[in-house]
Backbone bond lengths (Angstrom), bond angles and torsions (degrees), N, CA, C in turn:
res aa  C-N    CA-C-N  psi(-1)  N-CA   C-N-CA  omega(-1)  CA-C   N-CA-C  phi
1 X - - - 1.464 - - 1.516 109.21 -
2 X 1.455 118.47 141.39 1.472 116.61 167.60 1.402 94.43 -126.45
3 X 1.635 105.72 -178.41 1.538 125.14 -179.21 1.526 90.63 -149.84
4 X 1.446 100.89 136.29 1.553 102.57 164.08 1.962 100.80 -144.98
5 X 1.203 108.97 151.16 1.789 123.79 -179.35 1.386 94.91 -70.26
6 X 1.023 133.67 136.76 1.635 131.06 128.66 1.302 107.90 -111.46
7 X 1.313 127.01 116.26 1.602 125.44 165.37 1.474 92.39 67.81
8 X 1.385 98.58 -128.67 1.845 102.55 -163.94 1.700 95.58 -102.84
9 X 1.521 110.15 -7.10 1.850 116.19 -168.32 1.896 96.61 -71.79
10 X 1.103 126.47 151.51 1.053 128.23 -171.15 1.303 98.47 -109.28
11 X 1.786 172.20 -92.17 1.095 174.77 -54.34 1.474 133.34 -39.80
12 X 1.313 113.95 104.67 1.206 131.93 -157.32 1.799 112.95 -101.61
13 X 0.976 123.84 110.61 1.471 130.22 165.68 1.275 122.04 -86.96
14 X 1.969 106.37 123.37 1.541 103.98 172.18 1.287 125.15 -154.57
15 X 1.387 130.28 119.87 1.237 150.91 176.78 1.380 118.53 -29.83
16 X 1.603 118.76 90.62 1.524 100.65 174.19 1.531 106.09 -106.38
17 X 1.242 113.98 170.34 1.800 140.47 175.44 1.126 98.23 -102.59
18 X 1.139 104.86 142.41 1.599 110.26 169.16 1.746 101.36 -147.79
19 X 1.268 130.44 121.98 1.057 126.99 -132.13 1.742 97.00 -164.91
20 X 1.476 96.25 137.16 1.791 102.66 167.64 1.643 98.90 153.66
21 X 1.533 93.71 -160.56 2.158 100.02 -159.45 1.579 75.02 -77.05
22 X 1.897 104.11 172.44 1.034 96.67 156.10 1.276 112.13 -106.07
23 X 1.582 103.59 177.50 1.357 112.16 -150.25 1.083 158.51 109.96
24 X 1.810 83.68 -3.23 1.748 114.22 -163.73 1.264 119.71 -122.02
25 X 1.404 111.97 27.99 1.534 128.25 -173.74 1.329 112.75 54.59
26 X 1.822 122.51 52.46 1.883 96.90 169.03 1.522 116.44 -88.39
27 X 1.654 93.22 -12.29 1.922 98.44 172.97 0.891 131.73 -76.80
28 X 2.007 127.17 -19.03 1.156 142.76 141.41 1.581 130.93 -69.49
29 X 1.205 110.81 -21.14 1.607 110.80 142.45 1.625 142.28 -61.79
30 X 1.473 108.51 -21.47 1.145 137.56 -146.58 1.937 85.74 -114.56
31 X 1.283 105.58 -46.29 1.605 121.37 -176.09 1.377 93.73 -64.98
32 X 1.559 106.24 -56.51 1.741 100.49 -155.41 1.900 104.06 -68.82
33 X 1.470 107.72 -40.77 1.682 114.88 176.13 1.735 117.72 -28.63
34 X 2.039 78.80 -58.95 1.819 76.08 -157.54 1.591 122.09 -114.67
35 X 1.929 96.59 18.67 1.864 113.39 176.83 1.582 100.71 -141.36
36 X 1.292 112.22 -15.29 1.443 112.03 162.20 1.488 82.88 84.98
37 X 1.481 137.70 55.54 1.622 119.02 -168.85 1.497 105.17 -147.00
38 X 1.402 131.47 139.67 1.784 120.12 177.50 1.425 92.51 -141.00
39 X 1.529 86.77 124.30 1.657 125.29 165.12 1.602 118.26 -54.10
40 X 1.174 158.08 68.31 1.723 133.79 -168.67 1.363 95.76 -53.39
41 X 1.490 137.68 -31.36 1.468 122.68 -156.20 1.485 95.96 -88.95
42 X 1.643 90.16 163.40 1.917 92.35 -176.59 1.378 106.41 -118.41
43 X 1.552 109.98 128.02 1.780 118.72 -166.59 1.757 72.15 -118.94
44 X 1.982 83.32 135.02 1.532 86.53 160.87 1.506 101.49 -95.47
45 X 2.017 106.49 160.39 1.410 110.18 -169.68 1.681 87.61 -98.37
46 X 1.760 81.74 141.15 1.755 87.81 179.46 1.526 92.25 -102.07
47 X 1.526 106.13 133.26 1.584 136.39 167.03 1.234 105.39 43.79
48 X 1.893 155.07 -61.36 0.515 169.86 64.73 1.261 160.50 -51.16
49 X 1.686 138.15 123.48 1.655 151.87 -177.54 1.560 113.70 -95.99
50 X 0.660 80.08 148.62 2.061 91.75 174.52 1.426 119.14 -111.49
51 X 0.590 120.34 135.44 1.850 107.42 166.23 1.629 114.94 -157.57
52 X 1.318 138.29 149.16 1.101 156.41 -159.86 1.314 146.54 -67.13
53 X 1.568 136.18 -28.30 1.663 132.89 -127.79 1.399 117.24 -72.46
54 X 0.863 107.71 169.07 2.126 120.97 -173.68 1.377 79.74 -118.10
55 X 1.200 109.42 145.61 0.998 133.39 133.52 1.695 148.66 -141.72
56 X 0.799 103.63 123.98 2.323 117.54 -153.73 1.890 76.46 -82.38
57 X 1.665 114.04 100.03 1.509 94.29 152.30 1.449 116.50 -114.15
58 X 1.473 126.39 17.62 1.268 140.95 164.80 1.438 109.88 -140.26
59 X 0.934 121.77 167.24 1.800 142.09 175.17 1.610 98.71 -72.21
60 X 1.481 112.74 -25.19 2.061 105.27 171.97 1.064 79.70 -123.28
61 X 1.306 172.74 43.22 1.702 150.80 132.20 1.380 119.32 -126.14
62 X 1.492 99.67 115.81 0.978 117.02 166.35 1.662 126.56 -108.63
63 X 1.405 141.91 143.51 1.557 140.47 -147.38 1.224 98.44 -153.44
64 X 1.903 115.11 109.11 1.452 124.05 -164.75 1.918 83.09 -104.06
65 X 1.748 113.50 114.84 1.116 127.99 176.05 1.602 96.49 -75.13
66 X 1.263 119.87 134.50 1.587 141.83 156.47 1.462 121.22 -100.31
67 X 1.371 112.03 85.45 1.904 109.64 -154.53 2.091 94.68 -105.59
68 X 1.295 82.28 115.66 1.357 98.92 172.45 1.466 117.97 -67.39
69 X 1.217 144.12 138.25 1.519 127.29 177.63 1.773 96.53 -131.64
70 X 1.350 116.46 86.75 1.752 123.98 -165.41 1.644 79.36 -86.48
71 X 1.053 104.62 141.27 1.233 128.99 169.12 2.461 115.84 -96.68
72 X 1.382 98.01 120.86 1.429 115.64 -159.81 1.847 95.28 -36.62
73 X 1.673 113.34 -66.85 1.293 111.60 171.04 1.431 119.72 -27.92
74 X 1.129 129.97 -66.50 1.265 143.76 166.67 1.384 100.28 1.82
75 X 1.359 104.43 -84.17 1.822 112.23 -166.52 1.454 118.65 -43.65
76 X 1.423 111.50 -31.24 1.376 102.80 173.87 1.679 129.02 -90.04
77 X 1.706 104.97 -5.18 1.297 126.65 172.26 1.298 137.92 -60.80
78 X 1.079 96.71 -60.09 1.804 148.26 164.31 1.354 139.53 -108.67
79 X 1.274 110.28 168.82 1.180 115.17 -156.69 1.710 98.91 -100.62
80 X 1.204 118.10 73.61 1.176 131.90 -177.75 1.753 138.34 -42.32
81 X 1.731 89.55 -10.33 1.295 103.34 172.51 0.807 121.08 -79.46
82 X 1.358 147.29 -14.67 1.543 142.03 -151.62 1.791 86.71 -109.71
83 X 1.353 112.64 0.69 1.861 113.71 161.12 1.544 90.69 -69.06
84 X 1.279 132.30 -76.09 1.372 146.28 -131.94 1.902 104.07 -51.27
85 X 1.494 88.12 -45.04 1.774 92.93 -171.86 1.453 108.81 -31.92
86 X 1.598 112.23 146.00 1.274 131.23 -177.46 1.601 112.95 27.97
87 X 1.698 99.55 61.09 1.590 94.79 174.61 1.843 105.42 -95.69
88 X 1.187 110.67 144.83 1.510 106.58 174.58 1.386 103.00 -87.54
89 X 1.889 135.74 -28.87 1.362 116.64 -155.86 1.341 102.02 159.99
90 X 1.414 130.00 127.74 1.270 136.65 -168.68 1.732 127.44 -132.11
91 X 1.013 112.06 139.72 1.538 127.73 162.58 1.896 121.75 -67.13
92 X 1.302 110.69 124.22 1.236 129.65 178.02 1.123 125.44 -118.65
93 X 1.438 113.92 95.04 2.078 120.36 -163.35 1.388 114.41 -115.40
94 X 1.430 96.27 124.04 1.559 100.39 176.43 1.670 108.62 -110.60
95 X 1.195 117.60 -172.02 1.603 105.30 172.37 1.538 85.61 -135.04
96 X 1.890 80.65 129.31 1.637 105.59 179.42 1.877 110.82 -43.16
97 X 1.177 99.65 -45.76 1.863 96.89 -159.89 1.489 96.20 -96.01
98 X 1.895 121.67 43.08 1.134 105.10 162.38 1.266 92.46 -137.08
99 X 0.920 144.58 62.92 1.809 138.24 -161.31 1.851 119.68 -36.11
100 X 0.996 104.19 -43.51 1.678 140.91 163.90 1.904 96.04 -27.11
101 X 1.577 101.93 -65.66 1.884 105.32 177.72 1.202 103.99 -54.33
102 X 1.580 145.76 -23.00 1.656 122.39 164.07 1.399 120.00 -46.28
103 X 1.443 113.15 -44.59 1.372 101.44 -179.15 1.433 138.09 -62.52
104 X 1.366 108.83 -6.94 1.493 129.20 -176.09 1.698 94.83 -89.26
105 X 1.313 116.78 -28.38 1.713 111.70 -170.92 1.452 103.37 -77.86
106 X 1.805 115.69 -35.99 1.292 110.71 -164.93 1.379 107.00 -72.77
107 X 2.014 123.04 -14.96 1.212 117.04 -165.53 1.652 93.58 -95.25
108 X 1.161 118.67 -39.12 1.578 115.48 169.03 1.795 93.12 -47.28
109 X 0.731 126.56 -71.71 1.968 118.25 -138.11 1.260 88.84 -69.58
110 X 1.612 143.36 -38.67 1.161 130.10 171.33 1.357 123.36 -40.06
111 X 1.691 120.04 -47.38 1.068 124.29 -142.71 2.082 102.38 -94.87
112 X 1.804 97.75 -43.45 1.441 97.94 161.18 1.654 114.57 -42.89
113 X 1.480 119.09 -63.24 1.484 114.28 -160.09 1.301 101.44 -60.15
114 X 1.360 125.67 -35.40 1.911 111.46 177.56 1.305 107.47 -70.74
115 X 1.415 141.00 5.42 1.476 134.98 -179.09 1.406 108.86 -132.22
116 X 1.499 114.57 -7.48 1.804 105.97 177.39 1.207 92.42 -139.31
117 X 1.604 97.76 145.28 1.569 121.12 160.88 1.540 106.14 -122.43
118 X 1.546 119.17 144.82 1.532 114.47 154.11 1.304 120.20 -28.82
119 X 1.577 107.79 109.76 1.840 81.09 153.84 1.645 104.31 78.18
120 X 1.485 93.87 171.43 1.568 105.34 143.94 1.732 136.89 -47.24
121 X 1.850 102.02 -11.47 1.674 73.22 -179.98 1.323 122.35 -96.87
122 X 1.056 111.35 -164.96 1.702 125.73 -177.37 1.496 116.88 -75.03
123 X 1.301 107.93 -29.40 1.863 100.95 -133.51 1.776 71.04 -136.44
124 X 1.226 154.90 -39.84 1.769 130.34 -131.11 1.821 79.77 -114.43
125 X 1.505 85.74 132.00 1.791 97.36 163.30 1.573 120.23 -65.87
126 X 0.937 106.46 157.74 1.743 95.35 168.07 2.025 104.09 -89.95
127 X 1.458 103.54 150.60 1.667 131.23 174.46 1.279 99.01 -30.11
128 X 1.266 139.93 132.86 1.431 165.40 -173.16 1.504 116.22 -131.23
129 X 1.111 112.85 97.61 1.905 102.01 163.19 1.799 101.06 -112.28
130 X 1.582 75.38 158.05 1.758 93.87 179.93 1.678 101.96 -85.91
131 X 1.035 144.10 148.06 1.762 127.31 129.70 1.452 101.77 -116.18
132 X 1.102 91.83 142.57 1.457 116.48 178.92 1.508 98.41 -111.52
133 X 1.378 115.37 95.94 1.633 118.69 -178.73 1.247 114.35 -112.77
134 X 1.339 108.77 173.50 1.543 144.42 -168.78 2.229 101.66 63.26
135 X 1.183 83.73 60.78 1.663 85.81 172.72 1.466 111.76 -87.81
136 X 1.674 94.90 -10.13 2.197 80.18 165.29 1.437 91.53 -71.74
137 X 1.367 169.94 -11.44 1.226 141.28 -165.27 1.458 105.36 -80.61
138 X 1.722 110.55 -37.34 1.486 96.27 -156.25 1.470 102.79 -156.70
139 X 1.197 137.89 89.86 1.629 151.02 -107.97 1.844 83.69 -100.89
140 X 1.267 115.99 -49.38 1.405 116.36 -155.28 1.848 99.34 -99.33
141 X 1.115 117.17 7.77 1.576 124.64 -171.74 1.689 109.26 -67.94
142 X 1.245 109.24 -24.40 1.361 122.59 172.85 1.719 114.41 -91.30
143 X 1.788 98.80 137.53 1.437 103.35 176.64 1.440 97.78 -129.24
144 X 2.025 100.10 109.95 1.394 94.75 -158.47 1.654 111.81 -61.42
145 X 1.398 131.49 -43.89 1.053 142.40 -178.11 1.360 114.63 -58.58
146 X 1.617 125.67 -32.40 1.505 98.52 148.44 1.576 119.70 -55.95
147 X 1.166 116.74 -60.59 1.358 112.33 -162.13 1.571 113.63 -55.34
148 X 1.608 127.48 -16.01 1.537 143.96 167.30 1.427 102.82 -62.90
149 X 1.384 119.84 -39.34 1.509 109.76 -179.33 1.731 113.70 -90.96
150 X 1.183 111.34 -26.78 1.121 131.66 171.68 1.813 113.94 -38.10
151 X 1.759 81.77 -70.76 1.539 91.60 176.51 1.825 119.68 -52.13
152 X 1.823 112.00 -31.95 1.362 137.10 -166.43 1.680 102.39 -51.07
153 X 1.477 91.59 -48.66 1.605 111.93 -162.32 1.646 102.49 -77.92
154 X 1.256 98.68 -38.90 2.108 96.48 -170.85 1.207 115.93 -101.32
155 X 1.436 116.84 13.13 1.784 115.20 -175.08 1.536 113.63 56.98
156 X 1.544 121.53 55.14 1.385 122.96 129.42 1.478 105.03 -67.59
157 X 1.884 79.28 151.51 1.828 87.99 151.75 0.987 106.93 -115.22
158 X 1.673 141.84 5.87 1.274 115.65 145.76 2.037 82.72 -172.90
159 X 1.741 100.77 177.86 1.013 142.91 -176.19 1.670 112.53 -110.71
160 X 1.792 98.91 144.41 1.565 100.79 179.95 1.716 90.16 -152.22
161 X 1.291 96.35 151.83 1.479 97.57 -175.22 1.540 82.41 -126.82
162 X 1.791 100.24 130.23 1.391 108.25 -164.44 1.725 104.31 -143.23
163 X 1.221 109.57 154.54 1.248 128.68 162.58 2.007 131.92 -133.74
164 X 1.277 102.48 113.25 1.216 95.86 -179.55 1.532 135.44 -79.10
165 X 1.530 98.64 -9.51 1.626 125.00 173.99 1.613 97.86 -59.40
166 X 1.895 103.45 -59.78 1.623 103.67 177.99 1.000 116.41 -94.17
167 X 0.973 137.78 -23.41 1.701 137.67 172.37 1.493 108.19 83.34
168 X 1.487 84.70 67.11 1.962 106.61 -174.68 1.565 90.77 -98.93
169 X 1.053 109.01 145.67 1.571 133.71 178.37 2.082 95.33 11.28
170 X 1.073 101.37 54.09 1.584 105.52 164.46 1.578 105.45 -60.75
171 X 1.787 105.08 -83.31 1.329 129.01 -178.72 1.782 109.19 -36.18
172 X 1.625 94.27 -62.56 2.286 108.52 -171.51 1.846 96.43 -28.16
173 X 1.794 97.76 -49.26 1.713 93.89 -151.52 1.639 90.87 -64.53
174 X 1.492 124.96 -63.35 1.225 118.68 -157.61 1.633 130.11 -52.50
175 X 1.168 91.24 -27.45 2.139 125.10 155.50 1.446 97.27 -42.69
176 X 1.457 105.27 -83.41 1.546 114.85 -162.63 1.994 96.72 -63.12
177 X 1.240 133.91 -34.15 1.211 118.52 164.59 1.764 119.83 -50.63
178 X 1.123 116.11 -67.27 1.219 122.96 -176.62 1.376 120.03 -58.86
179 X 1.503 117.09 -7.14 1.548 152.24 170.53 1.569 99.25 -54.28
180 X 1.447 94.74 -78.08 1.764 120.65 -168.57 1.895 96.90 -66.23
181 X 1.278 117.51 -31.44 1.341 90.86 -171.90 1.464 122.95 -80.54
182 X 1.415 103.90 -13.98 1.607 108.39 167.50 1.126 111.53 -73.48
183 X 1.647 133.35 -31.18 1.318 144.60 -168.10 1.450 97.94 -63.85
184 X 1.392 118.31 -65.27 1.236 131.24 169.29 1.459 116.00 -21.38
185 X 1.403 113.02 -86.83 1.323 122.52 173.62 1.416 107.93 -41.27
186 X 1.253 137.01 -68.61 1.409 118.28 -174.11 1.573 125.27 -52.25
187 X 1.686 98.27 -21.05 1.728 104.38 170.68 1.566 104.56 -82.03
188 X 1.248 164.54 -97.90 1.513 134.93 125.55 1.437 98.79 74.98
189 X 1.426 93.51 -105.32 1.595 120.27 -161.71 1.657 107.55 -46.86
190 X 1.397 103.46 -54.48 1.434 108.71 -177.13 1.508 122.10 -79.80
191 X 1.492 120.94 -18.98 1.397 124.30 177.57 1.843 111.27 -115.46
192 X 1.166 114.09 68.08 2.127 99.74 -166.85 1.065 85.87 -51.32
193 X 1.588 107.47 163.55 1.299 122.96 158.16 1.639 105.06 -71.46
194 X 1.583 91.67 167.31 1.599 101.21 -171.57 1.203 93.20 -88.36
195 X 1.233 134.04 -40.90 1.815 133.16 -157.67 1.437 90.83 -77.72
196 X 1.522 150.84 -1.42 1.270 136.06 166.74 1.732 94.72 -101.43
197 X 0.939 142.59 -17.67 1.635 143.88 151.71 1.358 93.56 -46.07
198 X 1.022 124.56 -82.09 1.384 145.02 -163.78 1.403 113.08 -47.78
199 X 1.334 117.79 -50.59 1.829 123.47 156.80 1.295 116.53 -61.91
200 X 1.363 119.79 -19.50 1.605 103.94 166.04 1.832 119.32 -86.64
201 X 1.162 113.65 -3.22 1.286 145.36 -162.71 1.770 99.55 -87.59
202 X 1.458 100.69 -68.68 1.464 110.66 164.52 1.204 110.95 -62.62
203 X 1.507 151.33 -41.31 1.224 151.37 136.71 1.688 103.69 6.85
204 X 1.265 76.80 -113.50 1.468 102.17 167.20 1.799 113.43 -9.50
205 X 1.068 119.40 -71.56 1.388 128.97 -169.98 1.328 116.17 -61.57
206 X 1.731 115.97 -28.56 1.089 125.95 178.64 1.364 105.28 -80.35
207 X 1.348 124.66 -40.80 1.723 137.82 162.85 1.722 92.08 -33.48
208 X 1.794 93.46 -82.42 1.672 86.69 -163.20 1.883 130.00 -52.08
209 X 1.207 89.15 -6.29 1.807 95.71 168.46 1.173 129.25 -96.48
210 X 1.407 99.51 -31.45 1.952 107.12 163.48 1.443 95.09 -64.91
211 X 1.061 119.69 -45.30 1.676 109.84 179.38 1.526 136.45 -55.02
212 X 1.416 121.75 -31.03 0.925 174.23 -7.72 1.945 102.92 123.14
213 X 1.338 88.98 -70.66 1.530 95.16 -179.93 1.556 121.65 -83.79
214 X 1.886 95.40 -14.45 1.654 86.47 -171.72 1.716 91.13 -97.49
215 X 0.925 121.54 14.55 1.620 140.05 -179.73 1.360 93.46 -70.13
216 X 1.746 106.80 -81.41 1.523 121.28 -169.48 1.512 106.28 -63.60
217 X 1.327 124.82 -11.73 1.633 110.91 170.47 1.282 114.56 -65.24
218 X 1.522 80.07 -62.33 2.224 92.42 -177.28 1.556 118.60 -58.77
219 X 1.528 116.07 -24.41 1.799 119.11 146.38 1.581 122.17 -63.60
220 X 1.741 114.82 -38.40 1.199 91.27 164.41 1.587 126.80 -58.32
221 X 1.892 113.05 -51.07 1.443 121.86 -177.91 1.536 100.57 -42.49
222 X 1.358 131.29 -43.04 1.651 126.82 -153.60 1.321 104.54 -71.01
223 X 1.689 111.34 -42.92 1.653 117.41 164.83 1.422 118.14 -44.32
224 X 0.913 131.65 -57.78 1.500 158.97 179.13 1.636 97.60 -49.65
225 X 1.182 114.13 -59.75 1.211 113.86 -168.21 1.506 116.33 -63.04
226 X 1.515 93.22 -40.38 1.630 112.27 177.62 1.586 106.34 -74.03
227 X 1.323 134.43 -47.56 0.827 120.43 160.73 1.587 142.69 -29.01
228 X 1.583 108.73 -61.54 1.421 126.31 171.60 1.862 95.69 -65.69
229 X 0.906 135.96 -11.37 1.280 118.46 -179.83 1.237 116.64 -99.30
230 X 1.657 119.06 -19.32 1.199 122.18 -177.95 1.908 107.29 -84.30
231 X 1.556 102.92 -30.42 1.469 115.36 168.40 1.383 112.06 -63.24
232 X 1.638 132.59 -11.43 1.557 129.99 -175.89 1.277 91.54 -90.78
233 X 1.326 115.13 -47.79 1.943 118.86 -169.29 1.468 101.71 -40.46
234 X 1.579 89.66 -61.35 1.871 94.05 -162.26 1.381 102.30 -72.27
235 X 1.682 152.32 20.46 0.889 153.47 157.54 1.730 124.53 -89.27
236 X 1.191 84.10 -40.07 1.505 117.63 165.51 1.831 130.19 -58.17
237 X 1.731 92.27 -41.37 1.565 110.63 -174.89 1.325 92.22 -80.69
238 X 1.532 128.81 -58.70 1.243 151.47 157.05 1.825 118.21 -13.30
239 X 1.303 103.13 -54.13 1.627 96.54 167.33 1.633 105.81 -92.53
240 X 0.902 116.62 -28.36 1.712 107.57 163.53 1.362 127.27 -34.00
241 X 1.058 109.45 -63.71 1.357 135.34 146.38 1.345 139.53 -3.03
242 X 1.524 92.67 -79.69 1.220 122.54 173.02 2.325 101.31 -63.01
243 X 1.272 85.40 -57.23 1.996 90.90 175.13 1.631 102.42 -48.99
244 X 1.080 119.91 -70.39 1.978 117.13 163.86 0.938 116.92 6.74
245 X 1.470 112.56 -85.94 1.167 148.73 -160.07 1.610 108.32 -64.38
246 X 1.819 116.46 -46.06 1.131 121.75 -156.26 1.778 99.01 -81.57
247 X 1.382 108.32 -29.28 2.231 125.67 153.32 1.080 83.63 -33.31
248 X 1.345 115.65 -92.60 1.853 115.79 -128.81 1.436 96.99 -72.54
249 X 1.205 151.17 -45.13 1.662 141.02 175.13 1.615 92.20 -32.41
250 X 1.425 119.26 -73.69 1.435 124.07 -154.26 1.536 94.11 -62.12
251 X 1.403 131.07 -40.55 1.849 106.21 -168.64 1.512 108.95 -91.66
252 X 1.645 112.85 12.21 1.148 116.59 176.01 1.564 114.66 -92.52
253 X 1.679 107.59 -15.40 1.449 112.72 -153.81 1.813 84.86 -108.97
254 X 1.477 113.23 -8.80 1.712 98.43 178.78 1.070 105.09 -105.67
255 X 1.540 119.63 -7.72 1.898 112.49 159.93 1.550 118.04 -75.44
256 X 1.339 97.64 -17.59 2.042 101.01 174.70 1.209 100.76 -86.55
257 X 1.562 144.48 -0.39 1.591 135.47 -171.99 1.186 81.28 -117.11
């Protein structure tokens, strides 16, 4: 995520995922969001799409959406993480009248939360919504109270039962996404995690021991130094000495002649 000023407009950039089997309309969600447009034919998405939206949710804030469209193959292709970097918060779509596409969301949401955190911290997932799409196919295919416990167990913050054919709660979910990601950040901002306290802590300690050690080097070298210098002295006194000595023989041997 970035933030930059323009004038008094504030503008906020943020990375979403959009993620599930394919087959489950995230390219016609993604179509209907940010051209207002639905495809009936089905293009599979190769590896990855990009796509755009503005959104004005104050008179000073504005929030340029970055909607990822990872394609299901993908994950088993590639190395899917180097998607995740600087994600703010993602979408998880199954299609209501296939029950079977949940299981592809629970292995997606697993696999994001072991590779993204909010932000800088350690420990907080990034914002998760469910859609449960193509409910024009099959009105009663949904059992909301599974999907309430559903979400309980896997860390949604919430559920939308959507259609991109009709353009049922398209906009509500991406609202209530961009909702949670400010929520987020202000929870973040105001609570760090302790285990990033705690890594600066180990930081730190590892600092003061590298410090520490290049301490006792440059005390060993000073020994060393002092050493070899105290070994020149006594080498020094030593041929002195010896020169002394080698005088008095000679002015001893021209007082005996």
């Amino acid at each position: 995520m970035s933030m930059e000023e323009s004038g008094k407009v504030v503008k906020f950039l943020h990375k979403v995922l959009v993620v599930g089997d394919h087959g489950v309309g995230k390219t016609n969600l993604i179509n209907r969001l940010v051209h207002n447009e639905f495809t009936p034919e089905y293009n599979a998405t190769d590896a990855v799409n990009f796509s755009n939206k503005v959104m004005q949710i104050s008179p000073d804030k504005v929030v340029y959406l970055q909607l990822w469209d990872i394609a299901e193959q993908d994950r088993y292709e590639s190395n899917t993480s180097m998607y995740f970097k600087f994600t703010s918060g993602a979408f998880a779509v199954f299609d209501s009248s296939r029950p079977d596409t949940l299981d592809s969301v629970t292995k997606w949401k697993n696999e994001i939360d072991s590779e993204v955190h909010f932000k800088k911290s350690k420990e907080t997932p990034i914002p998760f919504i469910l859609l449960a799409n193509k409910t024009d196919l099959d009105k009663n295919a949904i059992d909301p109270s599974q999907l309430d416990q559903y979400c309980k167990d896997y860390g949604f913050v919430k559920w939308f039962e959507t259609s991109a054919k009709d353009n049922i709660n398209v906009e509500e979910a991406v609202n209530y996404l961009v909702k949670s990601i400010f929520e987020t950040e202000a929870q973040v901002r105001d609570n760090p995690d302790e285990e990033s306290n705690s890594g600066d802590a180990d930081d730190k300690a590892t600092s003061d021991n590298e410090s520490s050690d290049e301490e006792s080097d440059l005390s060993d070298i000073d020994d060393q130094s002092t050493s070899d210098s105290d070994s020149s002295d006594d080498e020094s006194d030593s041929d002195d000495a010896n020169e002394q000595e080698k005088t008095d023989k000679e002015s001893s041997d021209d007082k005996t002649c």
